[in-house]
Backbone as CSV, one residue per row, in Angstrom:
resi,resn,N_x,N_y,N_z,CA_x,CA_y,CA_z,C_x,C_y,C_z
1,UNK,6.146,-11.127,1.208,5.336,-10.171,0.470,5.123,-8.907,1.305
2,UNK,4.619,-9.117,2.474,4.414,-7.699,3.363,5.700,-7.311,3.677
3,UNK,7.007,-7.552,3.805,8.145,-6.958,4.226,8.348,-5.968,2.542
4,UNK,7.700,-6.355,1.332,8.088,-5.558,0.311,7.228,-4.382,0.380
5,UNK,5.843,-4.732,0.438,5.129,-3.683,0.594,5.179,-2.817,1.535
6,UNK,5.986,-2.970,2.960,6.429,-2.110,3.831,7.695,-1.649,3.535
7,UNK,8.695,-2.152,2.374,9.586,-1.389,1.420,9.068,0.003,1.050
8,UNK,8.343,-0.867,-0.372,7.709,0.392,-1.135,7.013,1.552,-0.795
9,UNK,5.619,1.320,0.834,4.844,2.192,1.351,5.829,3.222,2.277
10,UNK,7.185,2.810,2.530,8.240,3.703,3.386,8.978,4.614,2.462
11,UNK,8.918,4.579,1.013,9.320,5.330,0.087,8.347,6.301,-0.079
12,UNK,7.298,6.198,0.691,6.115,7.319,-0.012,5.054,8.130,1.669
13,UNK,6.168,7.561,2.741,5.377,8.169,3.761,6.659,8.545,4.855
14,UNK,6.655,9.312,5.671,7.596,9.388,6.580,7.763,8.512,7.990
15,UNK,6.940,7.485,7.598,6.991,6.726,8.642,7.981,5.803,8.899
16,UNK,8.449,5.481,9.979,9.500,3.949,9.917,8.902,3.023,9.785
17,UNK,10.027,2.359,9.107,9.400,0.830,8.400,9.410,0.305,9.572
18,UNK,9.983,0.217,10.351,9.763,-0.602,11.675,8.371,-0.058,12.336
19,UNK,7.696,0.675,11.910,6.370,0.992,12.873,4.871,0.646,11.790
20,UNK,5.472,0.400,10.685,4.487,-0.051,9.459,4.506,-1.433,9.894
21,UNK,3.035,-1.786,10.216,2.461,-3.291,10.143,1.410,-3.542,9.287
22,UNK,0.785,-4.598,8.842,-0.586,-4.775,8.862,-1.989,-4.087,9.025
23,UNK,-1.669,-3.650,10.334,-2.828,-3.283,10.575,-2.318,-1.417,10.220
24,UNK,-1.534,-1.096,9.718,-1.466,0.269,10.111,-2.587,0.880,8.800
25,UNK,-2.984,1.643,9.274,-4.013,2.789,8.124,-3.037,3.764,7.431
26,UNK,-3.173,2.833,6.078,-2.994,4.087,5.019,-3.194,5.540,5.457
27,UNK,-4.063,6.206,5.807,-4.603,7.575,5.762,-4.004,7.929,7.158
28,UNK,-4.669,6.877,8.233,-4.484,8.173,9.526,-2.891,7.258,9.864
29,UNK,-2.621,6.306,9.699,-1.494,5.851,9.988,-0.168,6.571,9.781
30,UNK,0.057,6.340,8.336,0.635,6.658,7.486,0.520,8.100,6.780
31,UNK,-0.721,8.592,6.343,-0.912,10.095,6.243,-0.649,10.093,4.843
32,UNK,-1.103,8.851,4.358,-1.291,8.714,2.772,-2.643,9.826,2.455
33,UNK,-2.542,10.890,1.132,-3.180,11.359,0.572,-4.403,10.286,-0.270
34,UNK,-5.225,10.634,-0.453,-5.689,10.187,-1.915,-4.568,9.727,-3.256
35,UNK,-4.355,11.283,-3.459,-3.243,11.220,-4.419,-2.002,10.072,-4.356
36,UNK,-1.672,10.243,-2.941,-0.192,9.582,-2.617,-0.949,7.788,-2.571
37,UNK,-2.064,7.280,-2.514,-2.226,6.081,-2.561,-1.968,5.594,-3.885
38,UNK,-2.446,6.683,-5.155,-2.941,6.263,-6.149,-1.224,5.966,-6.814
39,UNK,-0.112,6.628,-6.305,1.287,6.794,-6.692,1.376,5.663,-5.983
40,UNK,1.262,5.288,-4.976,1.673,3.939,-4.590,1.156,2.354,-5.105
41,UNK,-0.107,2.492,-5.688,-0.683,1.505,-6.388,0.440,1.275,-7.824
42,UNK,0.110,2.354,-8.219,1.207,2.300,-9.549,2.712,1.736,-9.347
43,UNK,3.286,1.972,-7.984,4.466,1.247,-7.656,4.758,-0.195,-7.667
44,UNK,2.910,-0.599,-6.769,2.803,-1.895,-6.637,2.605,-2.811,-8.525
45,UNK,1.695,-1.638,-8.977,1.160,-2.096,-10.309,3.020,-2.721,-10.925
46,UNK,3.665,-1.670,-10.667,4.956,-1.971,-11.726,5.803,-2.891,-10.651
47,UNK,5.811,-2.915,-9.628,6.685,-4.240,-8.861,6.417,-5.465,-8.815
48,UNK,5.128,-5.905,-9.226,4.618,-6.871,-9.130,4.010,-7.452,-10.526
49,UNK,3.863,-6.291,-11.940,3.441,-6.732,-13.058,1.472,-7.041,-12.703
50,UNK,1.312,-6.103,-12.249,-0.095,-6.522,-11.990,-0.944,-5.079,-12.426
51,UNK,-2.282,-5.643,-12.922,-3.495,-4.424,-13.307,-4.315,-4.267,-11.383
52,UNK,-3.958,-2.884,-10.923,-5.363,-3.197,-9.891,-6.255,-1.624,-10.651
53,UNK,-7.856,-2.242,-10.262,-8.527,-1.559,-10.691,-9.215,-0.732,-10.026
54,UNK,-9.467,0.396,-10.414,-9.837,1.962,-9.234,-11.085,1.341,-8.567
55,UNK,-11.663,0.606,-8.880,-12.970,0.087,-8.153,-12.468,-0.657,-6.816
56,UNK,-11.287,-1.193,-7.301,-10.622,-2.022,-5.689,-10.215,-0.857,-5.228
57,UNK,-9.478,-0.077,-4.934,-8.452,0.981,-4.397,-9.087,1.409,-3.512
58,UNK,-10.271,2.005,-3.644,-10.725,2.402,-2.539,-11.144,1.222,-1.267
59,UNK,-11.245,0.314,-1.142,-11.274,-0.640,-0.269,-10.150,-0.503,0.284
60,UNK,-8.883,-0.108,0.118,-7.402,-0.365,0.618,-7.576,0.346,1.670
61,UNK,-8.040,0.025,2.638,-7.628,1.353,3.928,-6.112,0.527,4.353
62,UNK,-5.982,-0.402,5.055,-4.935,-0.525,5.848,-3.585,-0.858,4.618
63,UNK,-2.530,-1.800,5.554,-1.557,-1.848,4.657,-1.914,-3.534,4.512
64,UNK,-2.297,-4.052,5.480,-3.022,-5.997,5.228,-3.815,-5.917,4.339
65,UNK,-5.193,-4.813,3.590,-5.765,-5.000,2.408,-5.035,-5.117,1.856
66,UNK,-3.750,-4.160,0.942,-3.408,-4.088,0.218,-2.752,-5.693,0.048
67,UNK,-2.136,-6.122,1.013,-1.340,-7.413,1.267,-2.140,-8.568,0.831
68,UNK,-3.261,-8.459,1.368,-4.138,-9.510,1.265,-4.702,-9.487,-0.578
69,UNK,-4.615,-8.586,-0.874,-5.107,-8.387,-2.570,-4.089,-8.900,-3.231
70,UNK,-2.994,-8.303,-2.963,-1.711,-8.746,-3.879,-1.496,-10.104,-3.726
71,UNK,-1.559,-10.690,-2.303,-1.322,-11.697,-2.744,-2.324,-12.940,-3.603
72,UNK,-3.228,-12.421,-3.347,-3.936,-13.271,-4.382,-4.505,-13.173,-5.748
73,UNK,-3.321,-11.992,-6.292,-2.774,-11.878,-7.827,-1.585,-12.799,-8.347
């Protein structure tokens, strides 16, 4: 599951996938926007067939929230 989501989050940041872990931060890590999270939820929304709801999103700081949510959809 986290090797996909370090797929998808390398399509939307200039970072190497080899330096995307777990623990890396969306924002200061990665240099995800606001905007650019909300494009990446929608990626996850359609790769995975899943609803996440704007009330979760903001909890997502790292890339392990996100991991840790999905997987227990």
């Amino acid at each position: 599951m986290l090797e996909k989501i370090i797929e998808i989050l390398s399509e939307y940041t200039e970072a190497d996938k080899e330096h995307i872990t777990a623990e890396s931060s969306l924002a200061a890590d990665l240099e995800l926007s606001s905007l650019d999270i909300m494009s990446v939820v929608l990626a996850f929304e359609e790769e995975f067939g899943i609803e996440i709801p704007d009330q979760v999103i903001k909890d997502f700081t790292t890339v392990g929230d996100l991991a840790e949510y999905l997987e227990t959809k």
